[in-house]
C-alpha positions as CSV (number, residue, x, y, z in Angstrom):
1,X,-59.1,-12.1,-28.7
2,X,-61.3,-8.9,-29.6
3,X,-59.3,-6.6,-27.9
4,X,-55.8,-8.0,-29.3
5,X,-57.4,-7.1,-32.4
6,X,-58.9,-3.4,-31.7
7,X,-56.4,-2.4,-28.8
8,X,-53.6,-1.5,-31.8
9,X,-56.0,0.5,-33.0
10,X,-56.9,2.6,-30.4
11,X,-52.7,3.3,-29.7
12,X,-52.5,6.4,-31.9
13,X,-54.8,8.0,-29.5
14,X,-53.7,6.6,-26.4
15,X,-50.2,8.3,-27.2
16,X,-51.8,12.0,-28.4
17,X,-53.8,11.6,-24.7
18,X,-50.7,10.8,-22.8
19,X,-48.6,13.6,-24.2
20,X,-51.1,16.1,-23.7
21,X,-51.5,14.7,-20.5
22,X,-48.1,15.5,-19.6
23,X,-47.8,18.5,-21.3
24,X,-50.5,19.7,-18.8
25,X,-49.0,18.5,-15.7
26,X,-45.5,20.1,-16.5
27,X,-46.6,23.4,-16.0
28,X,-46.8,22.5,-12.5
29,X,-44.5,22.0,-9.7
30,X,-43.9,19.1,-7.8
31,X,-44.6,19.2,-4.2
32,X,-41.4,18.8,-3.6
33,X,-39.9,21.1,-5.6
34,X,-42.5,24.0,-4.2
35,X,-41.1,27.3,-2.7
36,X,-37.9,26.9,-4.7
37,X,-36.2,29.4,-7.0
38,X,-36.1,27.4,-10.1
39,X,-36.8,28.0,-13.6
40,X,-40.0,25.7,-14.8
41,X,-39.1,22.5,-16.8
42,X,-39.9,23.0,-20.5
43,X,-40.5,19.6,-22.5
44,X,-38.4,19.1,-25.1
45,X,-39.6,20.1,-28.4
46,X,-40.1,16.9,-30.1
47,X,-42.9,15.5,-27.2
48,X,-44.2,19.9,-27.2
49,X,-47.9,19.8,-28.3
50,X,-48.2,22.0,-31.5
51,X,-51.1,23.9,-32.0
52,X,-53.1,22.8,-35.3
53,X,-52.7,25.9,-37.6
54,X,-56.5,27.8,-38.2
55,X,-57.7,26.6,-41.8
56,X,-58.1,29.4,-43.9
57,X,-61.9,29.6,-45.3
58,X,-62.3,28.7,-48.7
59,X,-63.3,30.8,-51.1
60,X,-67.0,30.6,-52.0
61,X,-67.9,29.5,-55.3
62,X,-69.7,32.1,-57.6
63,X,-73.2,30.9,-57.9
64,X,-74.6,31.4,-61.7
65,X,-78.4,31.8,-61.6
66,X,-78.8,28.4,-63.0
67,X,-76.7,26.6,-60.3
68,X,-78.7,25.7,-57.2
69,X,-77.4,25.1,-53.9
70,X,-77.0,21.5,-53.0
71,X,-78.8,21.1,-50.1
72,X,-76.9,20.3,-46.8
73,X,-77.3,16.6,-45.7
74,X,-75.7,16.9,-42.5
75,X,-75.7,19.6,-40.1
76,X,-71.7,20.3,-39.2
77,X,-71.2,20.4,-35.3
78,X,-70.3,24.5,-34.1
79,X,-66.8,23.6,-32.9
80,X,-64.5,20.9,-35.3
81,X,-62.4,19.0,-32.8
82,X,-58.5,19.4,-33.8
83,X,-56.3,16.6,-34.5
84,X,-54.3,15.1,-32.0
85,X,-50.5,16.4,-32.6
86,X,-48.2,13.3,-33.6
87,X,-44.7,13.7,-33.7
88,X,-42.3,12.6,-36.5
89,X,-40.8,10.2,-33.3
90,X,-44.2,9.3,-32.2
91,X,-44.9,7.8,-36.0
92,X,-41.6,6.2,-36.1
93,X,-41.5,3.5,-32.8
94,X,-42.6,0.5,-34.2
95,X,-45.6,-1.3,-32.7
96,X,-44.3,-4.6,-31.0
97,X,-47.1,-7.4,-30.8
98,X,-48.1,-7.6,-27.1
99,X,-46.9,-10.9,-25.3
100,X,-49.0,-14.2,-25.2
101,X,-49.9,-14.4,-21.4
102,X,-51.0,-17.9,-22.4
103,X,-47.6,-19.2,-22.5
104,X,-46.4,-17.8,-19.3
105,X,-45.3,-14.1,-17.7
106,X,-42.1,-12.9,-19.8
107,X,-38.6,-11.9,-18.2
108,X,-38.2,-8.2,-17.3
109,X,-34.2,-9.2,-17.2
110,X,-33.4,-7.1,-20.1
111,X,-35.6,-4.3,-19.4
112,X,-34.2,-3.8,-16.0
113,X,-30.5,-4.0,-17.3
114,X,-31.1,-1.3,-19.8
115,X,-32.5,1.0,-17.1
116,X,-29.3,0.2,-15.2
117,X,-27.5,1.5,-18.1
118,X,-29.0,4.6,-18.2
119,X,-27.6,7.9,-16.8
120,X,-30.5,9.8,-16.1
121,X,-33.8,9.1,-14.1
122,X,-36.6,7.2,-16.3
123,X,-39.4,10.0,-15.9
124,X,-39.7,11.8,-18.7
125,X,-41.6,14.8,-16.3
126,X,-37.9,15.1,-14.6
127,X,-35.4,17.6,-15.2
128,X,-33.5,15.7,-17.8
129,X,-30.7,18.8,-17.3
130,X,-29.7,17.6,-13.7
131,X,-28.8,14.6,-14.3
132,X,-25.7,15.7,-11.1
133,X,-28.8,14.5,-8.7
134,X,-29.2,11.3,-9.9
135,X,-26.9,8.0,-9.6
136,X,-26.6,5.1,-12.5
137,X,-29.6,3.2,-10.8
138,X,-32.1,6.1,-10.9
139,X,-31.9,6.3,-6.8
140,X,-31.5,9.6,-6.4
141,X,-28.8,9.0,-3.2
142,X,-26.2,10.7,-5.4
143,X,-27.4,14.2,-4.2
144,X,-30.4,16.3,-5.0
145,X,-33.3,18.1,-3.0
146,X,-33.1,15.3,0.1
147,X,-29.4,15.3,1.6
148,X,-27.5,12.3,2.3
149,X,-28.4,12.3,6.0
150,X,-32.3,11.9,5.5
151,X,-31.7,8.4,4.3
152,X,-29.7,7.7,6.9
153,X,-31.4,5.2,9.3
154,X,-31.5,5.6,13.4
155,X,-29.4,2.6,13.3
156,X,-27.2,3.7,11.1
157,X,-25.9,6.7,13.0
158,X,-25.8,4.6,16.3
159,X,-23.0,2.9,14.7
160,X,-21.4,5.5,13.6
161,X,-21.4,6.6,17.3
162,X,-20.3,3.9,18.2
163,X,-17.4,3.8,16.2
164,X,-16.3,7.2,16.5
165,X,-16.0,6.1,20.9
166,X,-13.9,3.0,19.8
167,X,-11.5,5.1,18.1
168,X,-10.9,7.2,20.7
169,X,-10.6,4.3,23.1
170,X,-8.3,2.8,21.1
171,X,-6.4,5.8,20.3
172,X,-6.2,6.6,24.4
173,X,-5.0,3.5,25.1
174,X,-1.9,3.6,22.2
175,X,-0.9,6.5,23.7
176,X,-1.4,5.3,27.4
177,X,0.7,1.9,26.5
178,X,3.5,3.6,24.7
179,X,4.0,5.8,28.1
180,X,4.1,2.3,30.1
181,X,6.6,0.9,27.7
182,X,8.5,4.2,27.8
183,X,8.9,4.1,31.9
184,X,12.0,3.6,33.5
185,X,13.9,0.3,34.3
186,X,12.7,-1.4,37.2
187,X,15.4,-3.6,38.3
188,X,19.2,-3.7,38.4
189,X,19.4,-6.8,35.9
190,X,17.2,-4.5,33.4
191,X,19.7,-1.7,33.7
192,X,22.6,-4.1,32.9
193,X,20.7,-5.6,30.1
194,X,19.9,-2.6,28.5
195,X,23.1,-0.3,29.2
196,X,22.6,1.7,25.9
197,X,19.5,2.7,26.9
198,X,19.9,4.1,30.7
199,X,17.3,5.2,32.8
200,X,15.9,9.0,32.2
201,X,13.2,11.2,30.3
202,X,14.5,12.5,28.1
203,X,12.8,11.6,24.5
204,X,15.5,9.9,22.8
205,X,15.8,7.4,26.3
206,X,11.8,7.1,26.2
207,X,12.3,6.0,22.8
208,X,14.7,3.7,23.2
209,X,13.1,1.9,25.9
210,X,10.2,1.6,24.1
211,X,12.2,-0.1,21.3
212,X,14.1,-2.1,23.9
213,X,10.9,-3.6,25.0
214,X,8.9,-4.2,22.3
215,X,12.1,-6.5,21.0
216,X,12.0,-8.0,23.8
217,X,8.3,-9.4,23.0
218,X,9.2,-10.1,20.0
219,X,12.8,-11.8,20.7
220,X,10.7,-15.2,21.3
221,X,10.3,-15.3,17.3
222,X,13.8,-13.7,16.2
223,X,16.1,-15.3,18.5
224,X,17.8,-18.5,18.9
225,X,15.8,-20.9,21.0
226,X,18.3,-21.3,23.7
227,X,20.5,-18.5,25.2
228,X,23.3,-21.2,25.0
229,X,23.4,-23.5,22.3
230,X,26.4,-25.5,23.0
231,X,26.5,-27.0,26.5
232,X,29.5,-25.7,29.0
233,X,33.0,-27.0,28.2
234,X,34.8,-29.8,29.7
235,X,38.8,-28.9,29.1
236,X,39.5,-32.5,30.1
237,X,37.3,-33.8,27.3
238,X,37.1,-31.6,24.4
239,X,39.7,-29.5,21.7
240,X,40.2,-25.9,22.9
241,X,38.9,-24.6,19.0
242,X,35.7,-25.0,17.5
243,X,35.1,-25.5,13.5
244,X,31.5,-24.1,13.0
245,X,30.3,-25.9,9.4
246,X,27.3,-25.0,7.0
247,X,25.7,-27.7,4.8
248,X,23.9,-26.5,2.3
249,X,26.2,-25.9,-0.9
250,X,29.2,-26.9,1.3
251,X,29.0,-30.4,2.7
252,X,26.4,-31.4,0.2
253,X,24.2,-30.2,-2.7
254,X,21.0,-30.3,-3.4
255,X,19.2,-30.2,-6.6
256,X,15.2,-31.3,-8.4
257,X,14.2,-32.3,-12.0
258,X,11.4,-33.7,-13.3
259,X,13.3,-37.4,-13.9
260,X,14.3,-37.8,-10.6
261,X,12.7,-35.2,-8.2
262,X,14.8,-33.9,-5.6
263,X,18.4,-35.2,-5.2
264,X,21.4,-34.9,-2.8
265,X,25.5,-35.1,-3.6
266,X,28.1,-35.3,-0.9
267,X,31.0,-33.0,-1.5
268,X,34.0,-34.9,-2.7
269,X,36.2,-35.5,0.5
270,X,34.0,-34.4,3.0
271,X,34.4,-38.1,5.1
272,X,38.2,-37.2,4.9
273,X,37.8,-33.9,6.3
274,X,35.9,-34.5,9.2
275,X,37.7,-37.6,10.2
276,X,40.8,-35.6,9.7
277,X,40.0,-32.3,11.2
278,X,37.9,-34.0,14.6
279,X,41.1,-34.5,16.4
280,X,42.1,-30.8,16.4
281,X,38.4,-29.3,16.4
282,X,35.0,-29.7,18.0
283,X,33.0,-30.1,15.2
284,X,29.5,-27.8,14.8
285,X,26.9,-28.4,12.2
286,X,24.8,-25.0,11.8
287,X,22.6,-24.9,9.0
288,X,19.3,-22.2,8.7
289,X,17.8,-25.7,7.2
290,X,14.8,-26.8,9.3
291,X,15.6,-29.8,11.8
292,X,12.9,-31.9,10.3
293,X,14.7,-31.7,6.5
294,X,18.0,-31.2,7.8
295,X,18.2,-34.4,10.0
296,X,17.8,-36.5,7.6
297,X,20.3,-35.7,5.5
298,X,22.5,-35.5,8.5
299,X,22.5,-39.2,9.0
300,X,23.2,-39.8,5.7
301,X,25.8,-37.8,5.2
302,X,27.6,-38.6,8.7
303,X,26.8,-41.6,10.3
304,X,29.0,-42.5,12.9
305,X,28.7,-38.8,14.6
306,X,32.0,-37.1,14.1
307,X,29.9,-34.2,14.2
308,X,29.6,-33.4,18.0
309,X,26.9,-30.5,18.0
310,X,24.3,-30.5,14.9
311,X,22.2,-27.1,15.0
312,X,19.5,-26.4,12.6
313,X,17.2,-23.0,11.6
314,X,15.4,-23.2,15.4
315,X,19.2,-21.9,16.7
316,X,19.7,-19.0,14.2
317,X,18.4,-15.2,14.2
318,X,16.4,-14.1,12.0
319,X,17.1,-10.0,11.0
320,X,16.1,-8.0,7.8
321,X,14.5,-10.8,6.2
322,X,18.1,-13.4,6.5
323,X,18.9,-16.3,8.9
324,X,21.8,-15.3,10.7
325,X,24.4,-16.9,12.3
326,X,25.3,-15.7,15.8
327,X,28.1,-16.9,17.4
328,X,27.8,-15.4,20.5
329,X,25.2,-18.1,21.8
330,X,28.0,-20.8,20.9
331,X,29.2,-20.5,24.6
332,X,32.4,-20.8,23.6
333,X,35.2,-18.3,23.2
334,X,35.1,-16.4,19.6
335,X,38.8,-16.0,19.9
336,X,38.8,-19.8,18.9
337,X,36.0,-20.5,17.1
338,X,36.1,-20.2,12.9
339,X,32.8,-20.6,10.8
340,X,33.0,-21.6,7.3
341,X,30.0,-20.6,5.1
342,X,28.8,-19.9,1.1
343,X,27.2,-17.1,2.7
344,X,28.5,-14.2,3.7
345,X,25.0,-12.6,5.4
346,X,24.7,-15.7,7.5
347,X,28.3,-14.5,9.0
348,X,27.5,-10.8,9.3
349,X,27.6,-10.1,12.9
350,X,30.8,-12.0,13.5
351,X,32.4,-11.6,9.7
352,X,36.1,-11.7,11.5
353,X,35.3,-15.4,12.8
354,X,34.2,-16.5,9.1
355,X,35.9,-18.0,6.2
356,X,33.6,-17.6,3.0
357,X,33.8,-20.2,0.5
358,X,32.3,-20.0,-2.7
359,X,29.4,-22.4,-3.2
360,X,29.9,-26.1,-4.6
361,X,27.3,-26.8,-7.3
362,X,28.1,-30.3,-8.1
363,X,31.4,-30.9,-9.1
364,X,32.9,-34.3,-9.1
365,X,36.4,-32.9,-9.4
366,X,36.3,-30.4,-6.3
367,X,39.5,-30.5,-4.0
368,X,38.6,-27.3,-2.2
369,X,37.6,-28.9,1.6
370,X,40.9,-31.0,1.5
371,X,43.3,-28.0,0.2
372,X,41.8,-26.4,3.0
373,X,43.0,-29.0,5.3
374,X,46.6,-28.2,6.2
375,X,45.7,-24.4,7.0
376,X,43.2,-25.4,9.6
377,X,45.7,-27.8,11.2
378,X,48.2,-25.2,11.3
379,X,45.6,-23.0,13.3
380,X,44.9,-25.8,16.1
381,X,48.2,-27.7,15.8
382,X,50.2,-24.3,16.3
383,X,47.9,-23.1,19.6
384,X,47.5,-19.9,18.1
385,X,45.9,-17.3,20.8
386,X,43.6,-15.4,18.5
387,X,42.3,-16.8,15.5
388,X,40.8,-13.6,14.2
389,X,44.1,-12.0,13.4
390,X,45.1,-15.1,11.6
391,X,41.9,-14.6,9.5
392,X,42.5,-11.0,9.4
393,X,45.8,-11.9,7.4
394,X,44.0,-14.0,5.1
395,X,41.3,-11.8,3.8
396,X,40.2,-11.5,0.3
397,X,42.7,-14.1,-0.4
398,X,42.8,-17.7,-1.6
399,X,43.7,-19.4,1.8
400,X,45.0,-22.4,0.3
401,X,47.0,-20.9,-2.2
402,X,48.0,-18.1,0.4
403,X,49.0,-20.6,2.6
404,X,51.2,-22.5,0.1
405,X,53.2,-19.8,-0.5
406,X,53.7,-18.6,3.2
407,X,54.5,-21.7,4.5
408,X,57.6,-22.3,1.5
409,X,58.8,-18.8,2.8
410,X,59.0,-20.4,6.0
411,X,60.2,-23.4,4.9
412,X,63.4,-21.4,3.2
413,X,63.6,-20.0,6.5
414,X,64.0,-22.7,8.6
415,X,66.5,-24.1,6.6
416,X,68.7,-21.1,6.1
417,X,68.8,-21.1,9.9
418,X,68.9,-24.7,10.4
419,X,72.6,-24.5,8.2
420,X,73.9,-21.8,10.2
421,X,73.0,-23.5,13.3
422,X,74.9,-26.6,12.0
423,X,77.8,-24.9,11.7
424,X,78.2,-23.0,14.9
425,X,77.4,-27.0,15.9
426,X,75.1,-26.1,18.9
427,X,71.8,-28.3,19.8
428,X,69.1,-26.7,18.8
429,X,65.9,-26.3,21.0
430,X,62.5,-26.4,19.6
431,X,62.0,-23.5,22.2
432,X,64.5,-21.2,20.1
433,X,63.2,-22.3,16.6
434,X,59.6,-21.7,17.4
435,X,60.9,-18.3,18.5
436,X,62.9,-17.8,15.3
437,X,59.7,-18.6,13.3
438,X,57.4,-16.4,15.5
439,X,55.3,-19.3,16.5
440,X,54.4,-20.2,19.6
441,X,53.1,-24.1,20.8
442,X,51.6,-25.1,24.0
443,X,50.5,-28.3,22.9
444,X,53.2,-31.1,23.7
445,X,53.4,-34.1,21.1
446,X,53.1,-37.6,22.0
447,X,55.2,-40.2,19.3
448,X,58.4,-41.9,18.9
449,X,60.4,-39.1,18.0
450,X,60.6,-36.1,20.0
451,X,60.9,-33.1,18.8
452,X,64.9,-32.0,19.4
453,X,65.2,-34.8,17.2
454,X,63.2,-34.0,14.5
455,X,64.3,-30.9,14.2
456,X,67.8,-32.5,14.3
457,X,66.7,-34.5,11.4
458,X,65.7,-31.1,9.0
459,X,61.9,-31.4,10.0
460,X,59.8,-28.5,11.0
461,X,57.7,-28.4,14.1
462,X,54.8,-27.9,11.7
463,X,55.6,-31.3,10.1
464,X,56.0,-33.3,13.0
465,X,52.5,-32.2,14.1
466,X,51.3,-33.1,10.4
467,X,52.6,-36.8,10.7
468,X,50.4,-37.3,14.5
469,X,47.6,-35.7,12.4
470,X,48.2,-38.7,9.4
471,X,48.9,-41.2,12.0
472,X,45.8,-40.6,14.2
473,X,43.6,-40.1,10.8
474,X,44.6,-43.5,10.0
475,X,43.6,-45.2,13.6
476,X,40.4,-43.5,13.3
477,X,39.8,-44.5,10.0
478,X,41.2,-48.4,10.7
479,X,38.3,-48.6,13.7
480,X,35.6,-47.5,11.8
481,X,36.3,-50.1,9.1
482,X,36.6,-52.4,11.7
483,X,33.8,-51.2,14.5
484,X,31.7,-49.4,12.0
485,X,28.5,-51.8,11.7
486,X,28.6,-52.5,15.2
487,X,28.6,-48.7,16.0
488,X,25.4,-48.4,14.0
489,X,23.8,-51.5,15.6
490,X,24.2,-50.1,18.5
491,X,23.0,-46.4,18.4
492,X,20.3,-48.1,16.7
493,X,19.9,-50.1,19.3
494,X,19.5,-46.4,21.8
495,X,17.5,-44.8,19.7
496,X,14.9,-47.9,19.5
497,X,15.3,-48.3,23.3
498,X,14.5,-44.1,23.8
499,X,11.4,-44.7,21.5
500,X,9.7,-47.6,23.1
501,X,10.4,-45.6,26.9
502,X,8.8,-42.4,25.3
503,X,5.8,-44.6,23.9
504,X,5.5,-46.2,27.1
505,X,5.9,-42.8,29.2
506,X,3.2,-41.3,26.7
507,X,0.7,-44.7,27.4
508,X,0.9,-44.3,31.1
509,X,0.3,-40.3,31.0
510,X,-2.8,-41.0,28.7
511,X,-4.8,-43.7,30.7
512,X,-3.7,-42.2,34.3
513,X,-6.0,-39.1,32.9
514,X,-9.0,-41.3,32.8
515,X,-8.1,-43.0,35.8
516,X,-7.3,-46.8,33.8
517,X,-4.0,-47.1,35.3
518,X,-2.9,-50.1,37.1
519,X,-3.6,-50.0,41.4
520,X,-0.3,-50.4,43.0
521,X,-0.4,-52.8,46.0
């Protein structure tokens, strides 16, 4: 406890000793800094030494004769010692009590972080002027007298060796593989594949190929997953066109709040429209909704299968970021296919094939799939040879409306000529007033009345085919009332039956790999 008590005492000094100290060793070089053309470090002037100004003698008193001079009691030493030089800073830093050891070492933490802080090395015998050689944390890495290199470590430059070779490997073998991907078809069935890009070297070709093939590696996760989606036609057993449908915002619509989470509406007359339209179309589903969401919707929306072919996101091509819809890996002849979308990117590549509607949103009210109806029949019912140009006659029109209006033009037509044929009072053929109309039919009609008859009778070809559509649209309708739950017993029946056969195929796989599978005698 004695030298808590005398060790402030002692600091004034401590401090004069330490800055003469240092006022002594600044006149000299470091050893690192010998042999170097540098101007000395100076101290700043407030921690400068200043030398104790010489006391002027006083002046000696005028002795009277009857003064006597006091005796001296003390002998004064030759040389007075000077007084330690104390700066105006020195007197100002407050003396802080030293810590009580007794209650445990006390945290540096703060110390350390204010060090951090500071821009310049902590030695006040540094050249406080360069402060370009020093980083934040005093390390001196920043530059300096030492480069950067000598605190580089053996192991250190081995991996930067190392490195540098794997760069060079890696940039040998770019080039090497873009000169294998640049080579030349190999076989005939490459050549045929890739007719825009023949065979030669010049750079454009090189390129080319190299594109070529790289898609090619890359087709696995852009194409459809089949080259043909649809299987091969049967002409005894299917429609000669084929109605390609979307579902999303066009059969149904889907929608999420927070009451009720996610919900889905059927499009008013949809049932109607495919029961209708299946006897003049093969009916496609293509969606770019994934099979597992997709399918389940699917069955709600048509249960008894009208829809032949369902194909979901797994059969569409994915370009620039968009799900696209290719018809060319139908397998089927574009000439009589027709897609009907919301979207006109999914219908990009074949946009002469594609009747863009706009999208449903919920409406209870909406007629637009049934107004649709009797231009579609017209298409199929007609045998029309190419239904692009039809569609081509039809763009950026309302097809319904568009259609109304042609077919009362034809209408007047047929029965202008229908009176001057009455009155020249020959039979008319069905042959001459498809002619007449510029229509041409291959398909015959099977009913009670034939057609020299109805035409007889004022009615257009076009209407006779309309009442077969009605009637059959009523038979179909009349068997599913009738059939419908024994339908659904039935493919549930199938689909129960496939399930138990896979389960049971999966069992025997699974036991004959660790050899528990039952001896056959």
């Amino acid at each position: 406890m004695l030298s808590r008590a005398v060790l402030p005492l002692a600091r004034r000094n401590v401090l004069a000793s330490t800055v003469r100290v240092s006022a002594l060793s600044a006149q000299r070089p470091r050893w690192y800094a010998k042999g170097k053309d540098s101007a000395p470090y100076k101290l700043p002037e407030s921690l400068q030494a200043k030398e104790p100004e010489p006391k002027k003698p006083k002046a000696a008193k005028k002795q009277t004769p009857t003064e006597q001079p006091e005796p001296e009691t003390q002998a004064k030493p030759e040389t007075e010692a000077p007084e330690s030089p104390i700066t105006p800073e020195a007197e100002q830093i407050p003396q802080k009590p030293l810590p009580d050891l007794t209650q445990g070492i006390p945290s540096t933490l703060a110390a350390e972080l204010e060090a951090r802080q500071r821009k310049g090395p902590l030695n006040i015998t540094e050249d406080h002027t360069r402060t370009e050689d020093y980083t934040e944390d005093g390390s001196g890495r920043g530059g300096g007298d030492i480069p950067k290199s000598g605190y580089e470590t053996s192991l250190d430059r081995r991996k930067a060796r190392m490195a540098n070779i794997m760069y060079a490997v890696m940039l040998a073998a770019g080039i090497a593989g873009m000169g294998y991907l640049g080579r030349n078809w190999e076989t005939e069935e490459e050549e045929r594949a890739h007719t825009e890009t023949p065979s030669g070297w010049s750079p454009g070709l090189w390129w080319g190929r190299i594109k070529a093939r790289t898609g090619d590696l890359t087709s696995y996760y852009k194409d459809p997953a089949f080259p043909k989606l649809l299987p091969d036609e049967d002409p005894n057993l299917r429609q000669p066109y084929t109605l390609v449908l979307s579902l999303e915002d066009l059969l149904v619509h889907s929608e999420w709040n927070r009451e009720h989470g996610w919900r889905v509406a059927k499009r008013p007359g949809v049932d109607y429209f495919l029961r209708y339209l299946n006897q003049y179309y093969e009916l496609v589903l293509f969606t770019t909704v994934p099979s597992m969401m997709a399918d389940q919707v699917l069955r709600k929306l048509d249960p008894y299968r009208i829809i032949r072919w369902p194909l979901f996101r797994e059969a569409t091509r994915y370009k620039d970021g968009e799900y696209i819809k290719d018809l060319s890996y139908l397998n089927r002849d574009l000439s009589k296919v027709i897609l009907i979308d919301t979207k006109e990117e999914h219908a990009r590549l074949q946009p002469e094939n594609s009747i863009i509607l706009d999208k449903w949103t919920g409406d209870a009210k909406d007629k637009t799939l049934v107004a649709l109806i009797p231009f579609l029949e017209y298409l199929a019912g007609m045998g029309v040879e190419d239904v692009r140009t039809v569609l081509k006659s039809f763009e950026g029109t309302n097809i319904p409306v568009e259609f109304s209006k042609r077919e009362k033009a034809m209408r007047e037509r047929f029965e202008k000529q229908l009176a001057e044929e009455q009155k020249k009072k020959p039979s008319i053929g069905m042959g001459s007033l498809a002619s007449a109309l510029g229509l041409k039919s291959t398909r015959t009609l099977d009913g009670e009345q034939s057609p020299a008859e109805g035409l007889a009778q004022g009615k257009m070809l076009w209407d006779q085919i309309r009442e077969r559509g009605q009637k059959n649209y009523e038979m179909i309708d009349r068997e599913i009332r009738e059939n419908g739950e024994k339908w659904l017993a039935e493919m549930a029946a199938e689909e129960e039956k496939a399930r138990q056969e896979q389960m049971n195929s999966m069992k025997g796989s699974f036991t004959g790999m660790f050899g528990m599978g039952s001896n056959k005698e």
